[in-house]
C-alpha positions in Angstrom: -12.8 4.0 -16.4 -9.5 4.2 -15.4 -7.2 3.8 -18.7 -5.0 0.5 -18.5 -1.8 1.9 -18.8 -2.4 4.0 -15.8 -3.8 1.2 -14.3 -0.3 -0.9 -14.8 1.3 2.3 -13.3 -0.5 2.2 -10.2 0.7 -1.2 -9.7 4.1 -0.8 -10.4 4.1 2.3 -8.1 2.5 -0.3 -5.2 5.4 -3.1 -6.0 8.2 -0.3 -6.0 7.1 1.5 -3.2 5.5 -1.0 -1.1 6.2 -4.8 -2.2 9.5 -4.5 -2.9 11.0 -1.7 -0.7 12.6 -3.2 2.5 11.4 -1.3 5.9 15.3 -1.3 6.6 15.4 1.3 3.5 12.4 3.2 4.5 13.7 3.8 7.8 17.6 4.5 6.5 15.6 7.4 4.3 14.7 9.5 7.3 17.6 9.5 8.6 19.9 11.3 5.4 18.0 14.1 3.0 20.4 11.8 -0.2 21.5 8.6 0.5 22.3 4.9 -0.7 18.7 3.9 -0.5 17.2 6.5 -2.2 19.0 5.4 -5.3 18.4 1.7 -4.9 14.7 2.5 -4.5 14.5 4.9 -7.6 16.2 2.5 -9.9 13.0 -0.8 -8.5 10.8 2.5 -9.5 12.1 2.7 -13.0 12.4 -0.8 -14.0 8.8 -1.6 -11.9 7.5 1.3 -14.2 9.1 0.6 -17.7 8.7 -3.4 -17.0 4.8 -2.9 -16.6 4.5 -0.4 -18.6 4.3 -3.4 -21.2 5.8 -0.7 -24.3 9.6 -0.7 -25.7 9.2 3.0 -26.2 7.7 3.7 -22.9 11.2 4.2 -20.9 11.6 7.8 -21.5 7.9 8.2 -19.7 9.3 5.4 -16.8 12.6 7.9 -16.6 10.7 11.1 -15.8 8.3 9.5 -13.7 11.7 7.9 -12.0 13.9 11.3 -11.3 10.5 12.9 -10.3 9.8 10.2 -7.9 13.4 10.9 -6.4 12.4 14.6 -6.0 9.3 14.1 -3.6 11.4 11.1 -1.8 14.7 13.8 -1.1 11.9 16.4 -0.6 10.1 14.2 2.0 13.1 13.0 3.9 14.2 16.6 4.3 10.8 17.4 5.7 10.9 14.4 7.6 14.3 14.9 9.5 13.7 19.2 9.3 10.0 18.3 11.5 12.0 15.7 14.2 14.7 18.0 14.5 12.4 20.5 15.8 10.7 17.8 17.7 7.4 17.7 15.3 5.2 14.9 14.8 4.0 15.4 11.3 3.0 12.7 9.2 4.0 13.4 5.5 2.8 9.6 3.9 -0.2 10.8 2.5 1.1 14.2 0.8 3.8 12.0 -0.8 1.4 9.3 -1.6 -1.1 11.7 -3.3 2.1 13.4 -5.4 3.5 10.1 -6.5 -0.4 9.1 -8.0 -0.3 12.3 -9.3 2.4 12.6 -11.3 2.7 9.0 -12.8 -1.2 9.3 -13.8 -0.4 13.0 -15.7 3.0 11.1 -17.0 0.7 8.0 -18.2 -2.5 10.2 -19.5 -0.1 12.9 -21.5 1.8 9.4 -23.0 -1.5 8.3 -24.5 -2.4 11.6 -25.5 0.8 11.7 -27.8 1.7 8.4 -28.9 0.0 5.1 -29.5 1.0 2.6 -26.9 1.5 -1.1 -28.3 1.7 -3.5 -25.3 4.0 -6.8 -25.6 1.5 -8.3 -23.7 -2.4 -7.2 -23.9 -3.6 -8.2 -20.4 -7.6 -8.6 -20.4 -8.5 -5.3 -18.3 -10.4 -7.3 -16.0 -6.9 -9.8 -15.2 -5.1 -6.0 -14.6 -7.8 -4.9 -12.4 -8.2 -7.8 -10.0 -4.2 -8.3 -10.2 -4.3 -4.4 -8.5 -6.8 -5.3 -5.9 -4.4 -8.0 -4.9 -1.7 -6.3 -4.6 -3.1 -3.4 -2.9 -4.8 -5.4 -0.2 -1.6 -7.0 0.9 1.1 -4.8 2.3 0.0 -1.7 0.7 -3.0 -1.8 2.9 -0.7 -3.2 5.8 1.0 0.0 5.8 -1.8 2.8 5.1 -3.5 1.4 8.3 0.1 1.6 10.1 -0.4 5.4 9.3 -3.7 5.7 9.2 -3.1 4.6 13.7 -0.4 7.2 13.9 -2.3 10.2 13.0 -5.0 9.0 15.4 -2.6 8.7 17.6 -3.8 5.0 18.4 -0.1 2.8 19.7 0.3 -0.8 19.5 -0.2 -2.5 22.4 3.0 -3.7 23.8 3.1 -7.3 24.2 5.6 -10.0 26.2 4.8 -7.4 29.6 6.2 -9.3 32.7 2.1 -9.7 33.5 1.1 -10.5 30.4 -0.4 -14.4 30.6 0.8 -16.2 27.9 -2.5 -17.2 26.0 -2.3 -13.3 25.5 1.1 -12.7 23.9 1.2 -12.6 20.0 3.5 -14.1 17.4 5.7 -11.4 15.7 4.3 -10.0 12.5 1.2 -12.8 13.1 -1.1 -9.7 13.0 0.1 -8.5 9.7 -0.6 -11.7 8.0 -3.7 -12.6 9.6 -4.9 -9.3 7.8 -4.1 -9.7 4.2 -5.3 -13.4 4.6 -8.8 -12.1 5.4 -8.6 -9.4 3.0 -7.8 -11.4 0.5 -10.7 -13.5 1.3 -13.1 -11.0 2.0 -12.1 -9.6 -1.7 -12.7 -13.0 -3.3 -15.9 -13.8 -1.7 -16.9 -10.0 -3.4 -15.7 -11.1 -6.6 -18.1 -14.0 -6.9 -20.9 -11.7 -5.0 -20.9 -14.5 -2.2 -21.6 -11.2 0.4 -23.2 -13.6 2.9 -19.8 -15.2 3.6 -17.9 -12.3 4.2 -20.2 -11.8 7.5 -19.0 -15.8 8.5 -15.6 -14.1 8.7 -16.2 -11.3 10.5 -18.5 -13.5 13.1 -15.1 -16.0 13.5 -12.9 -12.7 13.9 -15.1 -11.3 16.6 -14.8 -14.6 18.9 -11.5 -13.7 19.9 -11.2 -11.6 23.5 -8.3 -10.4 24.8 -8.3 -9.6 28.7 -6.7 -6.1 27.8 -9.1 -3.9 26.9 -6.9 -1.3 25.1 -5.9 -5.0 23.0 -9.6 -5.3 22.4 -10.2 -2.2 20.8 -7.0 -2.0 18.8 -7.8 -5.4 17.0 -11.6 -4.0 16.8 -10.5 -0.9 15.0 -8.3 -2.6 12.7 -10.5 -5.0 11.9 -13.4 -3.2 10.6 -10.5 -0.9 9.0 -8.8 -3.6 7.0 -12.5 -5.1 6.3 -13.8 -1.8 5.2 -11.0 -1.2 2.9 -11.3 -4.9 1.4 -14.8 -4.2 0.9 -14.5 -0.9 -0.4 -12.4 -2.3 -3.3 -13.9 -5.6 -3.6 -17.1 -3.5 -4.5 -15.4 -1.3 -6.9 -13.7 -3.5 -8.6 -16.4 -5.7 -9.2 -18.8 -2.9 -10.5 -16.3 -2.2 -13.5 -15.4 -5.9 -14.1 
């Protein structure tokens, strides 16, 4: 069982990273090794981490996590702008993702190893836990299929085409939306072991066709992606409730 303060630091690292980081910022990161954003970002990840840590004495942990956080973000843009300058398409998300997890779980476990936490407020671990599957499942997951398409090489389809009828366009960021709805209900219906239900939603997802079959098979693949992943965690989480 994963201890709770790591838990609470997985969360903050989702809000800080994820929830609460513009795409304007993410995108201004790529284009300078240092700059403006990086620092605006790094402070959300310390106060995300010392806020939800729960513990006074805990900011010293949230600091380290904090500067080494800035090292992998500095360390990926450089990798980032170093790869397109030599006109490479590599995909760092997942490298940095797996360092950041990394270090604030080792930060977190060697904290509890040498002091005693005392948390202001006690959260239930079962109120932490589904809290986390939340707010994973909403633009978390948004994003890690985004990347999860671009090492598969798999493009949006492009929409408002001169020959595109107009029962087939799409209405901006619609798509995004329409999945962390049905995540979010496909991670309830879990909760409460109503399983049958979760097949309703898939049948009512399926009715829609698209004369485009490229269209057809992007929504297919990321529906059964963003089902699978809401699943995945729906059934995890409610094995260790």
């Amino acid at each position: 069982m994963i201890p709770k303060l790591i838990l609470l630091q997985i969360i903050a690292h989702l809000l800080a990273d994820y929830i609460f980081q513009p795409h304007r910022w993410s995108n201004l990161k790529r284009q300078k090794i240092v700059s403006v954003q990086h620092i605006y970002h790094v402070v959300m990840v310390f106060f995300c981490s010392y806020i939800l840590s729960f513990d006074f004495h805990f900011w010293g942990a949230a600091l380290i996590i904090t500067i080494l956080h800035f090292g992998i973000d500095v360390l990926k843009s450089y990798l980032q702008i170093t790869a397109e300058r030599k006109n490479k398409d590599i995909n760092y998300f997942f490298y940095d993702q797996a360092l950041h997890l990394i270090i604030l779980a080792s930060i977190s476990g060697l904290y509890l190893h040498l002091y005693s936490i005392n948390y202001i407020f006690d959260l239930s671990y079962n109120t932490i836990f589904i809290a986390f599957g939340f707010v994973l499942l909403s633009k978390p997951t948004n994003i890690f299929m985004k990347n999860i398409f671009a090492i598969f090489k798999i493009e949006t389809p492009a929409g408002d085409t001169p020959n595109e009828n107009a029962s087939e366009k799409s209405l901006p960021n619609a798509g995004k939306l329409i999945g962390i709805m049905e995540r979010y209900l496909v991670f309830s219906l879990i909760l409460v072991s109503q399983y049958a239900a979760v097949g309703l939603i898939i049948a009512a997802k399926s009715i829609l066709r698209y004369k485009s079959s490229y269209k057809n098979e992007y929504i297919l693949v990321g529906t059964l992606l963003s089902f699978g992943i809401a699943t995945l965690t729906g059934i995890y989480i409610s094995s260790v409730l």
